[in-house]
C-alpha positions as CSV (number, residue, x, y, z in Angstrom):
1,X,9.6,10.4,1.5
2,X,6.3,8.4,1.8
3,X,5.4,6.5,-1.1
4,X,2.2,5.8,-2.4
5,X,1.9,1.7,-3.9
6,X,-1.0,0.1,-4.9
7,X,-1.0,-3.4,-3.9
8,X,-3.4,-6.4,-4.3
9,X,-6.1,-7.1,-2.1
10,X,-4.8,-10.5,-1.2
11,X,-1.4,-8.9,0.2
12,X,-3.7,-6.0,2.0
13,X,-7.3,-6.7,2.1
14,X,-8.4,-3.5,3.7
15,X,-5.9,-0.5,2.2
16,X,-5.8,-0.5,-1.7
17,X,-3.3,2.1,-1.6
18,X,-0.3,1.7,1.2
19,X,1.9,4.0,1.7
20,X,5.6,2.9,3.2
21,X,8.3,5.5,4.0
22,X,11.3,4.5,3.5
């Protein structure tokens, strides 16, 4: 399933939200 994660800009500074399937 993909899940949605909000992540800092420093760690993505384009995407605020990523989303990684695992």
């Amino acid at each position: 399933q993909p899940i949605f994660r909000k992540v800092h800009a420093r760690d993505h500074p384009i995407p605020s939200t990523v989303i990684t399937i695992s």
